[in-house]
C-alpha positions as CSV (number, residue, x, y, z in Angstrom):
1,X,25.2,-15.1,70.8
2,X,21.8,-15.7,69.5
3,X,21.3,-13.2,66.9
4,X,24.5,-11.7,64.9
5,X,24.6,-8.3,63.8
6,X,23.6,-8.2,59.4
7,X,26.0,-6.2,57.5
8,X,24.7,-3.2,55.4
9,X,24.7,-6.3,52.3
10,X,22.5,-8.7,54.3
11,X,19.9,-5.7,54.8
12,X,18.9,-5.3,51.1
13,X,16.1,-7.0,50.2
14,X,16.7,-10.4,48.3
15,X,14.9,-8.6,44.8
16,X,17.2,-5.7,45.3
17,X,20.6,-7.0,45.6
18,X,21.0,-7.8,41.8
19,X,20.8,-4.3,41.1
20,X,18.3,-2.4,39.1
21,X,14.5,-4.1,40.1
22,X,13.5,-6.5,36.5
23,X,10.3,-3.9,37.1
24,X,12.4,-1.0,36.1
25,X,14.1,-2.7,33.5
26,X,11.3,-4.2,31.9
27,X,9.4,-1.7,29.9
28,X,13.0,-0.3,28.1
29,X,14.0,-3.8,27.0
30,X,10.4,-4.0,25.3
31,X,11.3,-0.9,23.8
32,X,14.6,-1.9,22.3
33,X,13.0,-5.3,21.2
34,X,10.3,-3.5,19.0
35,X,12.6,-0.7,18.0
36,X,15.1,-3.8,16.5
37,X,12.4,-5.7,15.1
38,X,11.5,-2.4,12.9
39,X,14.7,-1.4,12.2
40,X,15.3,-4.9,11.0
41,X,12.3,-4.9,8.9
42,X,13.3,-1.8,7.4
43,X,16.4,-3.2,6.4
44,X,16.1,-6.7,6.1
45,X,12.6,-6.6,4.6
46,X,11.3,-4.7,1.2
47,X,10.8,-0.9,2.2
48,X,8.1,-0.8,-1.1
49,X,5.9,-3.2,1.0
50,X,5.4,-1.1,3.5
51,X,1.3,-0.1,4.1
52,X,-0.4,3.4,3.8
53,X,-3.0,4.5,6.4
54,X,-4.3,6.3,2.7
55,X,-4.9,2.7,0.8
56,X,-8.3,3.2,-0.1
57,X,-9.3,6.6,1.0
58,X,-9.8,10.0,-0.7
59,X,-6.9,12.0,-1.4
60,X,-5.8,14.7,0.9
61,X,-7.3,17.8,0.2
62,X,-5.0,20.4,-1.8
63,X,-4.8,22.5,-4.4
64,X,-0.9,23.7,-5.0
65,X,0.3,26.2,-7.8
66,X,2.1,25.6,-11.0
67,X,5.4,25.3,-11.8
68,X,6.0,28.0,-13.5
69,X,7.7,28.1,-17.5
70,X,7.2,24.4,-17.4
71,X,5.4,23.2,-20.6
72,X,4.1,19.9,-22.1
73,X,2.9,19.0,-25.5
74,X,4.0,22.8,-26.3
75,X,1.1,24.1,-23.8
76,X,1.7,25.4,-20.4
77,X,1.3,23.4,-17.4
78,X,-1.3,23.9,-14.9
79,X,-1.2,23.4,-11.6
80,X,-2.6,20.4,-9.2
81,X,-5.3,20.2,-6.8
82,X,-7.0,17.1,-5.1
83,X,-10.3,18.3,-6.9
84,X,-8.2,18.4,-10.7
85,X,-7.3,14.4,-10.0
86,X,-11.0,13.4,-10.3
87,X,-11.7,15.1,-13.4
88,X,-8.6,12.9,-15.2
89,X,-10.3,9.6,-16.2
90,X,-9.7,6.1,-15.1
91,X,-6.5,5.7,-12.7
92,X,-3.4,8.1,-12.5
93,X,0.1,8.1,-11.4
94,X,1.1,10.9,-8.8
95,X,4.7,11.0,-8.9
96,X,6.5,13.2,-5.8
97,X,10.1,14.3,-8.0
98,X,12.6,17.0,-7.1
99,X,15.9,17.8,-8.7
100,X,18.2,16.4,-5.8
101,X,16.7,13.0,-5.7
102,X,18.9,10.8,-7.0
103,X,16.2,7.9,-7.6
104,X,13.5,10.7,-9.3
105,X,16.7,10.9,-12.1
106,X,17.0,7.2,-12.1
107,X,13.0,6.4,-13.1
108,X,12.7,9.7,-15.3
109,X,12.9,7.5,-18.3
110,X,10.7,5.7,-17.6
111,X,7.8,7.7,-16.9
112,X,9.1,9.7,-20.1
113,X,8.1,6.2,-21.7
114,X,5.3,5.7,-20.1
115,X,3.7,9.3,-20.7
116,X,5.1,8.6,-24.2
117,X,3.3,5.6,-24.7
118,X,-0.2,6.7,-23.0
119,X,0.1,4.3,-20.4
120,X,-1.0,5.9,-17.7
121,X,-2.3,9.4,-17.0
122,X,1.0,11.4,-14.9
123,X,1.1,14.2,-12.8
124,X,3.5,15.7,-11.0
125,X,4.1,17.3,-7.4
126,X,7.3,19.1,-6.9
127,X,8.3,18.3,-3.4
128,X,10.7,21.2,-1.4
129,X,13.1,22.0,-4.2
130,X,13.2,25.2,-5.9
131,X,11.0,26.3,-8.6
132,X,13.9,26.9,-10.3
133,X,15.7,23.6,-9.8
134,X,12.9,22.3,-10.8
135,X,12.3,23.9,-14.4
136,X,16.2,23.6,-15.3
137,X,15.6,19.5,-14.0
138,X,12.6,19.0,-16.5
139,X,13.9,21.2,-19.1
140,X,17.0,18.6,-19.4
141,X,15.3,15.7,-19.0
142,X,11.6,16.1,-20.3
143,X,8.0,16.6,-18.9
144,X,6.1,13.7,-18.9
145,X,3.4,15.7,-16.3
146,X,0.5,16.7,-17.8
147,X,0.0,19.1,-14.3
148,X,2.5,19.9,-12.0
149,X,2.1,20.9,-8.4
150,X,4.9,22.9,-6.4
151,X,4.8,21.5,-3.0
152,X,7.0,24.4,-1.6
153,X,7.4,23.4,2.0
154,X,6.6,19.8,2.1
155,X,3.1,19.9,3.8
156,X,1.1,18.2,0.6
157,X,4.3,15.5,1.2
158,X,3.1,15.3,4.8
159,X,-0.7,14.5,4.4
160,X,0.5,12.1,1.9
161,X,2.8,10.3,4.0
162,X,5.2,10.8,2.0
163,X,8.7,10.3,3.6
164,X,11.5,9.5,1.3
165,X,11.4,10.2,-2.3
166,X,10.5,9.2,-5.4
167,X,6.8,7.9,-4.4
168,X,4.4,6.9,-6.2
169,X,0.6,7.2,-5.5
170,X,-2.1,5.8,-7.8
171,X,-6.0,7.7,-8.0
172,X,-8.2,6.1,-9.4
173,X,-11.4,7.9,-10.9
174,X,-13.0,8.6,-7.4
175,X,-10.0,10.5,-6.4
176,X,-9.0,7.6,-4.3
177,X,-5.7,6.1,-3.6
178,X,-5.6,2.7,-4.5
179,X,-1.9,1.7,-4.4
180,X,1.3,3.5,-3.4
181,X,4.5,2.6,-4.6
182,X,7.8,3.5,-2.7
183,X,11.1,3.9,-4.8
184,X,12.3,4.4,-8.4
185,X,9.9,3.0,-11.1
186,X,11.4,0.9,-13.7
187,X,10.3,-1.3,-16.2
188,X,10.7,-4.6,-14.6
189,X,8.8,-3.3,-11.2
190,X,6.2,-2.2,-13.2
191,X,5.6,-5.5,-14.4
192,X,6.6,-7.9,-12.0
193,X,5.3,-5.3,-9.0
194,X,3.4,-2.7,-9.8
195,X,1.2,-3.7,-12.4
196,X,-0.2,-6.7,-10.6
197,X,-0.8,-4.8,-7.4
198,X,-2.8,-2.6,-9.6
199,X,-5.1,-5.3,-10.7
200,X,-5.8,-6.6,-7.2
201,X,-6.7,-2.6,-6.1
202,X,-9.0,-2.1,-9.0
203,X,-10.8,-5.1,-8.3
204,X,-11.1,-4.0,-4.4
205,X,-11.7,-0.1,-5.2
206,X,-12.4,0.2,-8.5
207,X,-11.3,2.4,-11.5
């Protein structure tokens, strides 16, 4: 006999018969390769290093309302817009804060000493927490925002980039962010970390 009949396995095509083509499998072991390597980085690496698209660019444009009964240095607070944080001289802290973040109670005393010391110029935005969470919180603790914006749903958080709380932005008289910090402040990141930084923005973007 000079040609045997193939069996249904001999008929697949050689690339075929190891299953699914490499062609098919290609682009979703790319995918989990880069989805690893940022979930590793995330975990493995420092989450405070992470850039901002905003490094060096105006503020987002906003103007949100006050927080209402909260007072400092006996006035009333005002509210915050993007427009208020170039009239406040030299650079400025923007600290996103709510009453359920854990890490907003953990730094509070430390922005309480560095508002108490004249450090640094503070404001503060409210982010999705009740108005009135957010009175009873500073009431207990102390104000050390000299304005205080109530960010109601979030959308101030979202042109900020702001995505897990407490953040950090720093303005400097241009109404430009110069530096972004990601986490609770304390006073052995301000020194080691965030001062530092600081320097090295100012020199790039000025005061």
């Amino acid at each position: 006999m000079s040609e045997e009949a193939k069996t249904p396995e001999e008929e697949i095509p050689t690339e075929e018969k190891g299953g699914v083509k490499l062609t098919v499998l290609l682009p979703l072991l790319v995918f989990l390769g880069i989805a690893a390597f940022f979930v590793w980085g995330l975990v493995k690496g420092d989450p405070r290093r992470l850039p901002s698209v905003l490094i060096g660019k105006p503020v987002p444009e906003f103007n949100l309302p006050p927080l209402e009964g909260a007072t400092y240095d006996g006035a009333p607070v005002p509210g915050l817009s993007s427009a208020d944080l170039k009239k406040i001289p030299g650079v400025k802290l923007v600290s996103f804060f709510a009453s359920w973040c854990t890490g907003c109670r953990a730094e509070h005393p430390f922005l309480m000493e560095l508002a108490r010391r004249k450090i640094i110029p503070l404001v503060g935005i409210s982010y999705k927490d009740p108005e009135a969470k957010s009175l009873a919180w500073l009431n207990e603790l102390g104000n050390p925002y000299s304005r205080i914006g109530v960010d109601r749903k979030g959308r101030t958080g979202i042109d900020f980039g702001v995505y897990g709380i407490p953040e950090s932005f720093f303005v400097n008289s241009e109404g430009r962010i110069i530096y972004k910090y990601i986490g609770p402040l304390d006073p052995r990141s301000w020194q080691k970390i965030v001062v530092p930084e600081l320097e090295k923005a100012k020199k790039k973007y000025g005061e």
